[in-house]
PDB file of N, H, CA, C and O in Angstrom:
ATOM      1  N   UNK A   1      -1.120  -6.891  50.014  1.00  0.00           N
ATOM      2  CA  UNK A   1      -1.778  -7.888  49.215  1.00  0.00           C
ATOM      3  C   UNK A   1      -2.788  -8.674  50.035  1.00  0.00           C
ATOM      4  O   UNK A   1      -3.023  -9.848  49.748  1.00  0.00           O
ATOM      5  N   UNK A   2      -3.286  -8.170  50.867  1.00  0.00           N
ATOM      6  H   UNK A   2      -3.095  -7.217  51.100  1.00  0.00           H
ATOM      7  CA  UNK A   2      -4.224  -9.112  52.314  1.00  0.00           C
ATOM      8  C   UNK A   2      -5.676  -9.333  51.284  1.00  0.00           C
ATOM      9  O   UNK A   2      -6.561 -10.154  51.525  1.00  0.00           O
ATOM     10  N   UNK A   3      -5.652  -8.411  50.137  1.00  0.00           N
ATOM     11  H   UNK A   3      -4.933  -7.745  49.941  1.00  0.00           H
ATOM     12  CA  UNK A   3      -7.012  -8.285  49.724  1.00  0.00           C
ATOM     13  C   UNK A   3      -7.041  -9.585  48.951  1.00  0.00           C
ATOM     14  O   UNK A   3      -8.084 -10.197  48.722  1.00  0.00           O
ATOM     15  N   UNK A   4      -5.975  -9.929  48.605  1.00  0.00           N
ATOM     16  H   UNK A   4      -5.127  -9.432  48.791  1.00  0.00           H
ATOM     17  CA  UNK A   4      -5.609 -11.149  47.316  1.00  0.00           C
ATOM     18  C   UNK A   4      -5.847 -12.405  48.164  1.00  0.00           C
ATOM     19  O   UNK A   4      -5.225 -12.620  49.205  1.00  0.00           O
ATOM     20  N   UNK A   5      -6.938 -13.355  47.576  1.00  0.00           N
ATOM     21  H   UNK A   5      -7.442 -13.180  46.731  1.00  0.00           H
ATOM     22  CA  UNK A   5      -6.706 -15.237  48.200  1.00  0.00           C
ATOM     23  C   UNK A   5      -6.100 -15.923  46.888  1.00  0.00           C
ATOM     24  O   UNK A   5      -6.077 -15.321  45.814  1.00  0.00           O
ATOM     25  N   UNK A   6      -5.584 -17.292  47.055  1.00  0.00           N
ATOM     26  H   UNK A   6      -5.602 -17.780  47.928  1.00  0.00           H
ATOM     27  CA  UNK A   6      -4.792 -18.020  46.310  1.00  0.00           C
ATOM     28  C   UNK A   6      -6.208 -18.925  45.504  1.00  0.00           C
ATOM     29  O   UNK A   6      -6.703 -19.829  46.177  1.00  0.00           O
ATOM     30  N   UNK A   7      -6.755 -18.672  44.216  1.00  0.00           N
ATOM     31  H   UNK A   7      -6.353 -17.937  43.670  1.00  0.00           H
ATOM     32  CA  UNK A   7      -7.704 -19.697  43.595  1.00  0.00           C
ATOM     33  C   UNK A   7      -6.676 -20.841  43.102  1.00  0.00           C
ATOM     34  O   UNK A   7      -5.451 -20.761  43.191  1.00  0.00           O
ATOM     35  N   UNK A   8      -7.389 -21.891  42.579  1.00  0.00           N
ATOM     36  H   UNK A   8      -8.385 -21.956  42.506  1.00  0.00           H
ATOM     37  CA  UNK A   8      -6.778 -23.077  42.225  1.00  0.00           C
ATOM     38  C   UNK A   8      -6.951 -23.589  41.258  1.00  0.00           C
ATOM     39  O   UNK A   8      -7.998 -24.229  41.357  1.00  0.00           O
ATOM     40  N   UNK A   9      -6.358 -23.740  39.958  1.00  0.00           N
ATOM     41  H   UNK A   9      -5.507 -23.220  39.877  1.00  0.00           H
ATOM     42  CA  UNK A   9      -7.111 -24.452  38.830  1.00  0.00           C
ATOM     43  C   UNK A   9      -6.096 -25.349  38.482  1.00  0.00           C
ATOM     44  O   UNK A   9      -4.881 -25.331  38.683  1.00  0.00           O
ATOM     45  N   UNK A  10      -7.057 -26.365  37.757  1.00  0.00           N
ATOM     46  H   UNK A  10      -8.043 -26.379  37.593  1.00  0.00           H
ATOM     47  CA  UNK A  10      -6.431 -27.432  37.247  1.00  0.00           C
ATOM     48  C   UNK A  10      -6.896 -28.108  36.039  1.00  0.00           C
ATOM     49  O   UNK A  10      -8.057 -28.239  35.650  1.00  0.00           O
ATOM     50  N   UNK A  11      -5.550 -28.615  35.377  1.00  0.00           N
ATOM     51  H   UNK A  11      -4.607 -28.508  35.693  1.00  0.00           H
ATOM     52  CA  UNK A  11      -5.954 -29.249  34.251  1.00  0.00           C
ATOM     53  C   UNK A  11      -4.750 -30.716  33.878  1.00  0.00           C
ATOM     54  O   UNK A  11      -3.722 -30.946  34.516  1.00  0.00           O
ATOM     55  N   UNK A  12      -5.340 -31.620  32.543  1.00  0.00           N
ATOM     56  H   UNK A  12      -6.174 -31.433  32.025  1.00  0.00           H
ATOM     57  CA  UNK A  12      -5.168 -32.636  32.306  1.00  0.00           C
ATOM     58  C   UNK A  12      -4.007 -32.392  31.229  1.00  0.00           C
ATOM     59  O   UNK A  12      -3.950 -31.615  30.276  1.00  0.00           O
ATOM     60  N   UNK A  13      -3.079 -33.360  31.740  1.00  0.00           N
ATOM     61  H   UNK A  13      -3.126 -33.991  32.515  1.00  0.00           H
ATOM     62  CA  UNK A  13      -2.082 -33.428  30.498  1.00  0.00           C
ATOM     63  C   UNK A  13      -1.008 -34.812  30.715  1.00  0.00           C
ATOM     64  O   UNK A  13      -0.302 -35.088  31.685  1.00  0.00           O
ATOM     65  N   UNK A  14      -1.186 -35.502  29.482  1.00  0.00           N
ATOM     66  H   UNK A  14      -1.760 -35.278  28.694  1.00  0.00           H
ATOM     67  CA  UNK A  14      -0.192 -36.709  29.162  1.00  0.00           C
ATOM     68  C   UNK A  14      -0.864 -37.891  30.312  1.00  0.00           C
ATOM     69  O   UNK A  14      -0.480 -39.060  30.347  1.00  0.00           O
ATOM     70  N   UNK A  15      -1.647 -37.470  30.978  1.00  0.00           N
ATOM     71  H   UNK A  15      -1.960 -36.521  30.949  1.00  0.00           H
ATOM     72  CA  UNK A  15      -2.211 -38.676  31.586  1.00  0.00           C
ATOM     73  C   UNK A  15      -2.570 -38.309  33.328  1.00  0.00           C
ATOM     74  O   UNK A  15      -3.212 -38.915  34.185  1.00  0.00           O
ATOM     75  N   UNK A  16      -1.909 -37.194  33.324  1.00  0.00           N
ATOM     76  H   UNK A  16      -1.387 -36.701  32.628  1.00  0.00           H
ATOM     77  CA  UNK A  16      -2.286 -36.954  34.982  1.00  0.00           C
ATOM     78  C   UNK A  16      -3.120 -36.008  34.975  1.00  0.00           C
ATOM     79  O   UNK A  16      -3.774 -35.669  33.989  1.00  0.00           O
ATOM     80  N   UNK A  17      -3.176 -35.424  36.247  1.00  0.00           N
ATOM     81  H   UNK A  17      -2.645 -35.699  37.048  1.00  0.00           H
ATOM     82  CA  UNK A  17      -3.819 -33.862  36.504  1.00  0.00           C
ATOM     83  C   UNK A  17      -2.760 -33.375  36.719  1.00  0.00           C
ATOM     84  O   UNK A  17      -1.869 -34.185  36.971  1.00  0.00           O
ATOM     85  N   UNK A  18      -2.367 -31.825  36.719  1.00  0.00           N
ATOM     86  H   UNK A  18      -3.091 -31.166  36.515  1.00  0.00           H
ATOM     87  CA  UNK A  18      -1.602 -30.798  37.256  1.00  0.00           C
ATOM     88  C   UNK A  18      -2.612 -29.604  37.675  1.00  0.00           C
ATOM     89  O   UNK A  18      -3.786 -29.495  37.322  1.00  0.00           O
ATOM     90  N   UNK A  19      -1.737 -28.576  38.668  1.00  0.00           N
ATOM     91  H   UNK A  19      -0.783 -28.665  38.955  1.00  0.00           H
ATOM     92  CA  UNK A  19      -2.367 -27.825  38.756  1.00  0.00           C
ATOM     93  C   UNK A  19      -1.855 -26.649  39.521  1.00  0.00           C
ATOM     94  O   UNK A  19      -0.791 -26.856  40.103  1.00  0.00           O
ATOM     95  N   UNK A  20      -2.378 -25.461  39.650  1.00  0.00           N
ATOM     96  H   UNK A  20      -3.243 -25.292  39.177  1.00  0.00           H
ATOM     97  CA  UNK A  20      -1.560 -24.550  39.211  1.00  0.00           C
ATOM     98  C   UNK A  20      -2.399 -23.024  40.338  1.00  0.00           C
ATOM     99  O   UNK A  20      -3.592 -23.135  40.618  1.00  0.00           O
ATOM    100  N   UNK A  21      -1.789 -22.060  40.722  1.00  0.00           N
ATOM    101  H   UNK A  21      -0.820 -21.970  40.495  1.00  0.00           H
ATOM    102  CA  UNK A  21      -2.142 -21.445  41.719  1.00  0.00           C
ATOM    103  C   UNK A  21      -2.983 -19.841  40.860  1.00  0.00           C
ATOM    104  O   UNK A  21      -3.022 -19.922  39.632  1.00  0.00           O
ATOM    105  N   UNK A  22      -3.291 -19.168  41.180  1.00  0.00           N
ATOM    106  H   UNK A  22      -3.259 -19.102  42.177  1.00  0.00           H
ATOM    107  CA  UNK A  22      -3.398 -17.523  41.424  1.00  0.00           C
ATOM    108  C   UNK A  22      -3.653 -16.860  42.150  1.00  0.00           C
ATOM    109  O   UNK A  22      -4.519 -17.351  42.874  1.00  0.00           O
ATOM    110  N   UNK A  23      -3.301 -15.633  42.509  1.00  0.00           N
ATOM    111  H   UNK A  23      -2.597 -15.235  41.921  1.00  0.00           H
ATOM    112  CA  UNK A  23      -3.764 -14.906  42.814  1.00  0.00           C
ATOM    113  C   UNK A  23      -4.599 -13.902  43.065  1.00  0.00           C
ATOM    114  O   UNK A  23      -3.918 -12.881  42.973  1.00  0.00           O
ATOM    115  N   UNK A  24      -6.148 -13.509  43.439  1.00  0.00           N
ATOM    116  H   UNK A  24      -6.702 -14.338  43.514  1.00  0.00           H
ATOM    117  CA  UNK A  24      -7.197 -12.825  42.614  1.00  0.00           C
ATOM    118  C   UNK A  24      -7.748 -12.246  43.915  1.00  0.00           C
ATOM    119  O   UNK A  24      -7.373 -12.476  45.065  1.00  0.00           O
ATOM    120  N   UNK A  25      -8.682 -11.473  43.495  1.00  0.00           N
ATOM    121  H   UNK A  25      -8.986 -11.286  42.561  1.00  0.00           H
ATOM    122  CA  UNK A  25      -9.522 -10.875  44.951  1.00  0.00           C
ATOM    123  C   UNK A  25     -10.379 -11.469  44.896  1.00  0.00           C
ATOM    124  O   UNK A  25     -10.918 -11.485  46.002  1.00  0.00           O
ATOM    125  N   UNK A  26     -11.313 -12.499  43.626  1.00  0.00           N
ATOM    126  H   UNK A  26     -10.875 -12.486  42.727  1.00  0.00           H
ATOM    127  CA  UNK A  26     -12.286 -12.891  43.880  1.00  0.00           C
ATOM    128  C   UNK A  26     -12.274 -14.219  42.897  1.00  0.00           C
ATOM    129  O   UNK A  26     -11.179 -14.520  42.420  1.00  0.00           O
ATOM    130  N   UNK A  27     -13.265 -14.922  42.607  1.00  0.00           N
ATOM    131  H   UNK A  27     -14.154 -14.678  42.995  1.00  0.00           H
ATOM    132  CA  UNK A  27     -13.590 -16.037  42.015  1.00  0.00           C
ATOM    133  C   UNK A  27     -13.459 -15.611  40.473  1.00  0.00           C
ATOM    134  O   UNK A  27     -12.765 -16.216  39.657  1.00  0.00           O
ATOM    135  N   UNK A  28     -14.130 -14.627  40.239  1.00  0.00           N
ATOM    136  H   UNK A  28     -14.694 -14.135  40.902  1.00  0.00           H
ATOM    137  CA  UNK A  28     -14.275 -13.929  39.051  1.00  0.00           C
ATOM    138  C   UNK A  28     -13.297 -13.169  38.311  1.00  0.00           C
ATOM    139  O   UNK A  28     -13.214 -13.037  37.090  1.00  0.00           O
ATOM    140  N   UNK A  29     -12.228 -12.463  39.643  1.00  0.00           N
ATOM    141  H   UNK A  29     -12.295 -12.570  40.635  1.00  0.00           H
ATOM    142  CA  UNK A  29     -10.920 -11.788  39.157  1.00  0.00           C
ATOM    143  C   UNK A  29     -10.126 -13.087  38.814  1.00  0.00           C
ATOM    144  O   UNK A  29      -9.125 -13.017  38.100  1.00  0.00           O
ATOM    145  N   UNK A  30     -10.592 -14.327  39.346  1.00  0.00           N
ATOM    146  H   UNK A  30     -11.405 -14.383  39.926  1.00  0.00           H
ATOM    147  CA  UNK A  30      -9.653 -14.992  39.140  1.00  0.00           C
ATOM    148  C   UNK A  30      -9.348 -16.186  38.007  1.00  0.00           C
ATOM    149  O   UNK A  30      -8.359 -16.817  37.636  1.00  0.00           O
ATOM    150  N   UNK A  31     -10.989 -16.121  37.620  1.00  0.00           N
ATOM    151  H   UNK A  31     -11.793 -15.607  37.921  1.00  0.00           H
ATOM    152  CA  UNK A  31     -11.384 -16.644  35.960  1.00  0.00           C
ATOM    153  C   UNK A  31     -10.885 -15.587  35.204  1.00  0.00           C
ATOM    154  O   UNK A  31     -10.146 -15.812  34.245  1.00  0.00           O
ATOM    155  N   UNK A  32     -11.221 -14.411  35.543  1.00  0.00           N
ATOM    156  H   UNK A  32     -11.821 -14.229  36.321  1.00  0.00           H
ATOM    157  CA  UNK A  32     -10.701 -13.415  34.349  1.00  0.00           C
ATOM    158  C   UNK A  32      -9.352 -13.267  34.264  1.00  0.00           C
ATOM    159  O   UNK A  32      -9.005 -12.925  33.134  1.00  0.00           O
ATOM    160  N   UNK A  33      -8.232 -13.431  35.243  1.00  0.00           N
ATOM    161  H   UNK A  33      -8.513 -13.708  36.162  1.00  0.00           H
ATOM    162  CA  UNK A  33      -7.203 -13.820  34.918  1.00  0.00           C
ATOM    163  C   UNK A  33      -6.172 -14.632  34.140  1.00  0.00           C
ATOM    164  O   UNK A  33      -5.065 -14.537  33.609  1.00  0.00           O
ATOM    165  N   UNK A  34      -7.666 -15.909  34.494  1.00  0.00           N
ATOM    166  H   UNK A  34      -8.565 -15.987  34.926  1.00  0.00           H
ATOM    167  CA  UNK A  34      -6.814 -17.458  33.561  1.00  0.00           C
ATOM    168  C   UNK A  34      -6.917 -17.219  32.739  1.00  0.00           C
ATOM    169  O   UNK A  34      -5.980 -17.531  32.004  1.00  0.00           O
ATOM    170  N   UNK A  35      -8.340 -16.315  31.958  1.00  0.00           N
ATOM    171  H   UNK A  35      -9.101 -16.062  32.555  1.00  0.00           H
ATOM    172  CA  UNK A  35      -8.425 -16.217  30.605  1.00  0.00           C
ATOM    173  C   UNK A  35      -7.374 -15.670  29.929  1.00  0.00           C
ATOM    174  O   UNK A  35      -6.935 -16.039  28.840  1.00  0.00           O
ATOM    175  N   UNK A  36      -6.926 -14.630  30.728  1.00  0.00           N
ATOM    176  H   UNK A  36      -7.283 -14.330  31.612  1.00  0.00           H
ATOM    177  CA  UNK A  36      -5.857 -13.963  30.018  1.00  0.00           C
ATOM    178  C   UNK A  36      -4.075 -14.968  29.566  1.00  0.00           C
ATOM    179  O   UNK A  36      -3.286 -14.642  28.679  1.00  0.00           O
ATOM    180  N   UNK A  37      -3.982 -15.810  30.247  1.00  0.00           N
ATOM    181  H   UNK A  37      -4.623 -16.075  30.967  1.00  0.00           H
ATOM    182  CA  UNK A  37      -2.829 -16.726  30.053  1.00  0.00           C
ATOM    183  C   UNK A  37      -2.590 -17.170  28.553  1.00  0.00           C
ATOM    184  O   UNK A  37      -1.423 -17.074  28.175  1.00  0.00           O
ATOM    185  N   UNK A  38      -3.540 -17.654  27.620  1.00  0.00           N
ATOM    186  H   UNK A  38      -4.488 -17.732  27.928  1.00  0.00           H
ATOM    187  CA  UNK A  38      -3.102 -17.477  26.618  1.00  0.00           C
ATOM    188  C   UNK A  38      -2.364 -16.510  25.874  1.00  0.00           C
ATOM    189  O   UNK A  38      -1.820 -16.709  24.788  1.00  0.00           O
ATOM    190  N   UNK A  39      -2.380 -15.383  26.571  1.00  0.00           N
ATOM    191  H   UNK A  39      -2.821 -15.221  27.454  1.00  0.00           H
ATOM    192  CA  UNK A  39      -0.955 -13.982  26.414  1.00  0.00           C
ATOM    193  C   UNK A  39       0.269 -13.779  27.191  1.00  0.00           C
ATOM    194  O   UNK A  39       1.038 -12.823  27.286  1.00  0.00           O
ATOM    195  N   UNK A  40       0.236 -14.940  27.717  1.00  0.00           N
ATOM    196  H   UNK A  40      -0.389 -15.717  27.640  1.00  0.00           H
ATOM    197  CA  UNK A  40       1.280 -14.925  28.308  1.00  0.00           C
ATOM    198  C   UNK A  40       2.721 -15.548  27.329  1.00  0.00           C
ATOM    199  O   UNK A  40       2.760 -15.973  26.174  1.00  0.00           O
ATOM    200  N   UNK A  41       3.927 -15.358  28.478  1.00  0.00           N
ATOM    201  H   UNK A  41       3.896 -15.013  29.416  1.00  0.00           H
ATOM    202  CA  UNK A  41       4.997 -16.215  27.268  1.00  0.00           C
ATOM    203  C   UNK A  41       5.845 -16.316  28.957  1.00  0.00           C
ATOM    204  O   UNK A  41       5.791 -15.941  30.128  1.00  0.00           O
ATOM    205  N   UNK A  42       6.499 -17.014  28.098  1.00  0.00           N
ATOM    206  H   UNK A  42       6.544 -17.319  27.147  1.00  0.00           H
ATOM    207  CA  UNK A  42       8.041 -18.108  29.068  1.00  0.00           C
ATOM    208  C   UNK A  42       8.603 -17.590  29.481  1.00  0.00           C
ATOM    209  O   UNK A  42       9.528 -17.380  28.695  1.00  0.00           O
ATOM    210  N   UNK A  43       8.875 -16.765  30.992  1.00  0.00           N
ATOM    211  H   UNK A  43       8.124 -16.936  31.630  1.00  0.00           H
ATOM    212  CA  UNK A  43      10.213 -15.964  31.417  1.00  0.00           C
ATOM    213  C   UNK A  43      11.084 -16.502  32.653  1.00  0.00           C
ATOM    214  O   UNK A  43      11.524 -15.849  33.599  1.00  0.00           O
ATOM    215  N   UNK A  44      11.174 -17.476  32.462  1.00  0.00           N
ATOM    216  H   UNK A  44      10.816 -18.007  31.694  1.00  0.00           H
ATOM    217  CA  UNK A  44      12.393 -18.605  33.218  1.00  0.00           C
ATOM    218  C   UNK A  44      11.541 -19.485  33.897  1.00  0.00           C
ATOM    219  O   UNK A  44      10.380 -19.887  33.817  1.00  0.00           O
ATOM    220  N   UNK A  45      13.028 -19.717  34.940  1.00  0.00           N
ATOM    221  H   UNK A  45      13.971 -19.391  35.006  1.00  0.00           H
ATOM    222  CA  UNK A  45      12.384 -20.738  36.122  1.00  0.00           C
ATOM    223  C   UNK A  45      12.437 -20.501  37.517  1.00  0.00           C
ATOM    224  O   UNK A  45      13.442 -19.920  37.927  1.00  0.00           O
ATOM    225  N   UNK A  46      11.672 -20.790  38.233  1.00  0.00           N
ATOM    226  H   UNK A  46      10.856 -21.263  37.900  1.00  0.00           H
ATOM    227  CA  UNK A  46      11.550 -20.610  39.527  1.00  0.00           C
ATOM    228  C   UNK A  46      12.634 -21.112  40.337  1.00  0.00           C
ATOM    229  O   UNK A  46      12.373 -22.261  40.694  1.00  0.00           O
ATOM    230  N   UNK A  47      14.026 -20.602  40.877  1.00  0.00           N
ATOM    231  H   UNK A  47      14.238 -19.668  40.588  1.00  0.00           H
ATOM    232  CA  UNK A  47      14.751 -21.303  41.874  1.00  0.00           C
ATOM    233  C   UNK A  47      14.490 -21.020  43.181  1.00  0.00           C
ATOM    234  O   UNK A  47      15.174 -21.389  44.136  1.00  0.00           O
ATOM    235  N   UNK A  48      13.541 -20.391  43.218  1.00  0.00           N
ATOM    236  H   UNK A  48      12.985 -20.091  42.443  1.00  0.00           H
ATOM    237  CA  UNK A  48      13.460 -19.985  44.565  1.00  0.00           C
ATOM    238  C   UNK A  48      12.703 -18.991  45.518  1.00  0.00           C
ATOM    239  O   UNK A  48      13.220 -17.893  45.721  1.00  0.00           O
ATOM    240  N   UNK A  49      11.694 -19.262  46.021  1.00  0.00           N
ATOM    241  H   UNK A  49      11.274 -20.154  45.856  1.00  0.00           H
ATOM    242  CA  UNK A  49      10.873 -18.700  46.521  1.00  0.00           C
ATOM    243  C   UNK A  49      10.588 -18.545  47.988  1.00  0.00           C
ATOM    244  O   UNK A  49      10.502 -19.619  48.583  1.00  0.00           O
ATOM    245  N   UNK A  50      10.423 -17.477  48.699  1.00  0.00           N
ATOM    246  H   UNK A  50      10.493 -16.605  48.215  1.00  0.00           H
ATOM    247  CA  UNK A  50      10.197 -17.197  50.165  1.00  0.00           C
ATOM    248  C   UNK A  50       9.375 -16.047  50.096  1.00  0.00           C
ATOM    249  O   UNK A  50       9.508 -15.107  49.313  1.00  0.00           O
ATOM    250  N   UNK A  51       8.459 -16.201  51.029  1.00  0.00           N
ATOM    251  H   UNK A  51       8.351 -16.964  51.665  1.00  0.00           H
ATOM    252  CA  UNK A  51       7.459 -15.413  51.608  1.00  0.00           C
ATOM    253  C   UNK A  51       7.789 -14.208  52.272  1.00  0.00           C
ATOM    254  O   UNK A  51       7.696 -14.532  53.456  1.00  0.00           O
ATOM    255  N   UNK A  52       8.191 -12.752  52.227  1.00  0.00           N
ATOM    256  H   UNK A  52       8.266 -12.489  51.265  1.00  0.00           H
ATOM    257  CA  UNK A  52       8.772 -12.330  53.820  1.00  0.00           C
ATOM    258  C   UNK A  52       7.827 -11.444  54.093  1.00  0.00           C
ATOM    259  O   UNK A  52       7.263 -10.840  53.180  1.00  0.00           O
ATOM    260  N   UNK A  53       7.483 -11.219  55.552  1.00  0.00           N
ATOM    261  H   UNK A  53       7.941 -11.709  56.293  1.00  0.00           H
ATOM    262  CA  UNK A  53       6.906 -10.418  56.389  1.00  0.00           C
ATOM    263  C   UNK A  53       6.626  -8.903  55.964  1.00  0.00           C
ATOM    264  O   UNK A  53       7.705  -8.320  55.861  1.00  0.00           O
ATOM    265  N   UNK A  54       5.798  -8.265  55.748  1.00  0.00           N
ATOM    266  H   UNK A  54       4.921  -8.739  55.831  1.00  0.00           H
ATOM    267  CA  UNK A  54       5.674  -6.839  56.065  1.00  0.00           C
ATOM    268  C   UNK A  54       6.485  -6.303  57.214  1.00  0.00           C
ATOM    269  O   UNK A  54       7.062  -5.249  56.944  1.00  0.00           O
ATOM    270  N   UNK A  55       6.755  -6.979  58.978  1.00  0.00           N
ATOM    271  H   UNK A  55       6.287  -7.835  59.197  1.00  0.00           H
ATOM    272  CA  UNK A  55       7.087  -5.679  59.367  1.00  0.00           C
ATOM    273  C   UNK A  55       8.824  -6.737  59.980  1.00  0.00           C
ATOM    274  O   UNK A  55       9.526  -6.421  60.941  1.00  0.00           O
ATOM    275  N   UNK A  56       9.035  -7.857  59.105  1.00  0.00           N
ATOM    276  H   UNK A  56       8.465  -8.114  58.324  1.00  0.00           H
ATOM    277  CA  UNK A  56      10.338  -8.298  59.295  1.00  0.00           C
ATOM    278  C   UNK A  56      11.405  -7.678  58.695  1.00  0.00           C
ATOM    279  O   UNK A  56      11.344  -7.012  57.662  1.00  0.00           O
ATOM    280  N   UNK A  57      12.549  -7.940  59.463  1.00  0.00           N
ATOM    281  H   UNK A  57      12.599  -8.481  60.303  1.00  0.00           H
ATOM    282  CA  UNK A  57      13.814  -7.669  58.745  1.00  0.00           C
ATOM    283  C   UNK A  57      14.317  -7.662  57.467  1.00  0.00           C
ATOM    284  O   UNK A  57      15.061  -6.775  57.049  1.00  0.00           O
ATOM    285  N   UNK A  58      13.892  -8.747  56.733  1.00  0.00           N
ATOM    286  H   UNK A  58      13.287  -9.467  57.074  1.00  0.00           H
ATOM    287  CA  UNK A  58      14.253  -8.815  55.451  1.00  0.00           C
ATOM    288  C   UNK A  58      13.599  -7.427  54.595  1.00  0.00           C
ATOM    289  O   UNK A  58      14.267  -6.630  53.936  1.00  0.00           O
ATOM    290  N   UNK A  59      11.837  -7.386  54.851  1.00  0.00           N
ATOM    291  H   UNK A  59      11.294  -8.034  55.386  1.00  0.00           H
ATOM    292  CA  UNK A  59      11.330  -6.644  54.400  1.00  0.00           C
ATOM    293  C   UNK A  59      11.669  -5.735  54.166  1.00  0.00           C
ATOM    294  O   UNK A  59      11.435  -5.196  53.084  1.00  0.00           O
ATOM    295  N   UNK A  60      12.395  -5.188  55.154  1.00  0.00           N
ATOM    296  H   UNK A  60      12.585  -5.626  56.033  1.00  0.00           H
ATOM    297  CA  UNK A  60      12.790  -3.684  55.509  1.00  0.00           C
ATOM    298  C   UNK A  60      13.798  -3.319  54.859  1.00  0.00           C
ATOM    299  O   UNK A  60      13.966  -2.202  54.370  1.00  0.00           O
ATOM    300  N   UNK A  61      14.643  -4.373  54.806  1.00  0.00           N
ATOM    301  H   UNK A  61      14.507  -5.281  55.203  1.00  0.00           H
ATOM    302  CA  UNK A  61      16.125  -4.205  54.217  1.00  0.00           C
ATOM    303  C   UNK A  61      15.237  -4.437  52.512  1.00  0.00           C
ATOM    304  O   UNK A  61      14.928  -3.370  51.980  1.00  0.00           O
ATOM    305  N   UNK A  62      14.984  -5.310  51.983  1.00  0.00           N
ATOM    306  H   UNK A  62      15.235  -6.176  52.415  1.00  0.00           H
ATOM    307  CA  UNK A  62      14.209  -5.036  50.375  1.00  0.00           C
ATOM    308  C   UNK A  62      13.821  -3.659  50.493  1.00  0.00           C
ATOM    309  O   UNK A  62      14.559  -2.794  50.021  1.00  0.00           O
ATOM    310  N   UNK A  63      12.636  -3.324  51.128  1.00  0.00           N
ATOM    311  H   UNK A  63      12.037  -4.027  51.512  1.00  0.00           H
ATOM    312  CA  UNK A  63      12.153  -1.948  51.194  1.00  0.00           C
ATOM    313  C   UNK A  63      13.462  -0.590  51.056  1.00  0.00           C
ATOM    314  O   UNK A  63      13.442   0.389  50.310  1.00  0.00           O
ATOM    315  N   UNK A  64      14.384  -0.945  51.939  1.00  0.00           N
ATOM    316  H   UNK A  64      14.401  -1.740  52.545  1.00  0.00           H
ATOM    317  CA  UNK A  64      15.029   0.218  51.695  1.00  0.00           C
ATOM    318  C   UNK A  64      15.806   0.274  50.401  1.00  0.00           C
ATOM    319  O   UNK A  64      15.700   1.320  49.762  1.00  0.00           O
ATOM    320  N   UNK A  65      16.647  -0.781  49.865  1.00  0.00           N
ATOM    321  H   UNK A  65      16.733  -1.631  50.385  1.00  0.00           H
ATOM    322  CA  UNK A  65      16.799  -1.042  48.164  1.00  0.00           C
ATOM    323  C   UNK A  65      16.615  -0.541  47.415  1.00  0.00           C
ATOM    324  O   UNK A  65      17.306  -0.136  46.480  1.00  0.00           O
ATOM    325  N   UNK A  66      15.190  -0.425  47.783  1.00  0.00           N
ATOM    326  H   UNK A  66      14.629  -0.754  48.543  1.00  0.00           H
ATOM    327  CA  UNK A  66      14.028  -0.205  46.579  1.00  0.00           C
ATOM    328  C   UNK A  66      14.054   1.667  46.688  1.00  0.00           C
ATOM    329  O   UNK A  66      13.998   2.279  45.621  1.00  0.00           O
ATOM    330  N   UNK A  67      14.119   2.264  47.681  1.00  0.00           N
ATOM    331  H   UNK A  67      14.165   1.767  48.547  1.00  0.00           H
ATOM    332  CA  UNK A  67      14.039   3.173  47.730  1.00  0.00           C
ATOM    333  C   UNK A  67      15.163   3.855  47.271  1.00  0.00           C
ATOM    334  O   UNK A  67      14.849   4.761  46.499  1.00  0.00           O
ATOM    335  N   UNK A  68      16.592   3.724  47.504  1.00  0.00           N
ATOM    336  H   UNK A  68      16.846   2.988  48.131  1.00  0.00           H
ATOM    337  CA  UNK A  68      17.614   4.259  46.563  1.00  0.00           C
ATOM    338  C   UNK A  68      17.619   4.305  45.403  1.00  0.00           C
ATOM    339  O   UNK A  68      18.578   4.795  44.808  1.00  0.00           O
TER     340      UNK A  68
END
């Protein structure tokens, strides 16, 4: 995913700003993305998130998982 940067958008609601991440290769992949969110729908909640390494341990052990 090295090709992917994080864009940033934001918007107004109940009185503050919020705002909200993606993922895109470009400025443009990444408008054309938001557009698409109105098709989106609700599939839980986030408890928990970590980053792991390509050539770390964890990786490897997911990677092999995946392969059985």
């Amino acid at each position: 995913m090295d090709e992917y940067k994080t864009y940033l958008f934001e918007y107004p609601y109940k009185g503050d700003r919020w705002g909200f991440e993606i993922k895109a290769t470009s400025p443009e992949d990444a408008e054309a993305r938001f557009k698409s969110i109105p098709w989106g729908k609700y599939s839980g909640e986030l408890l928990f998130s970590h980053e792991v390494s390509q050539d770390g341990l964890l990786h490897q052990i997911i990677d092999w998982f995946r392969r059985r």
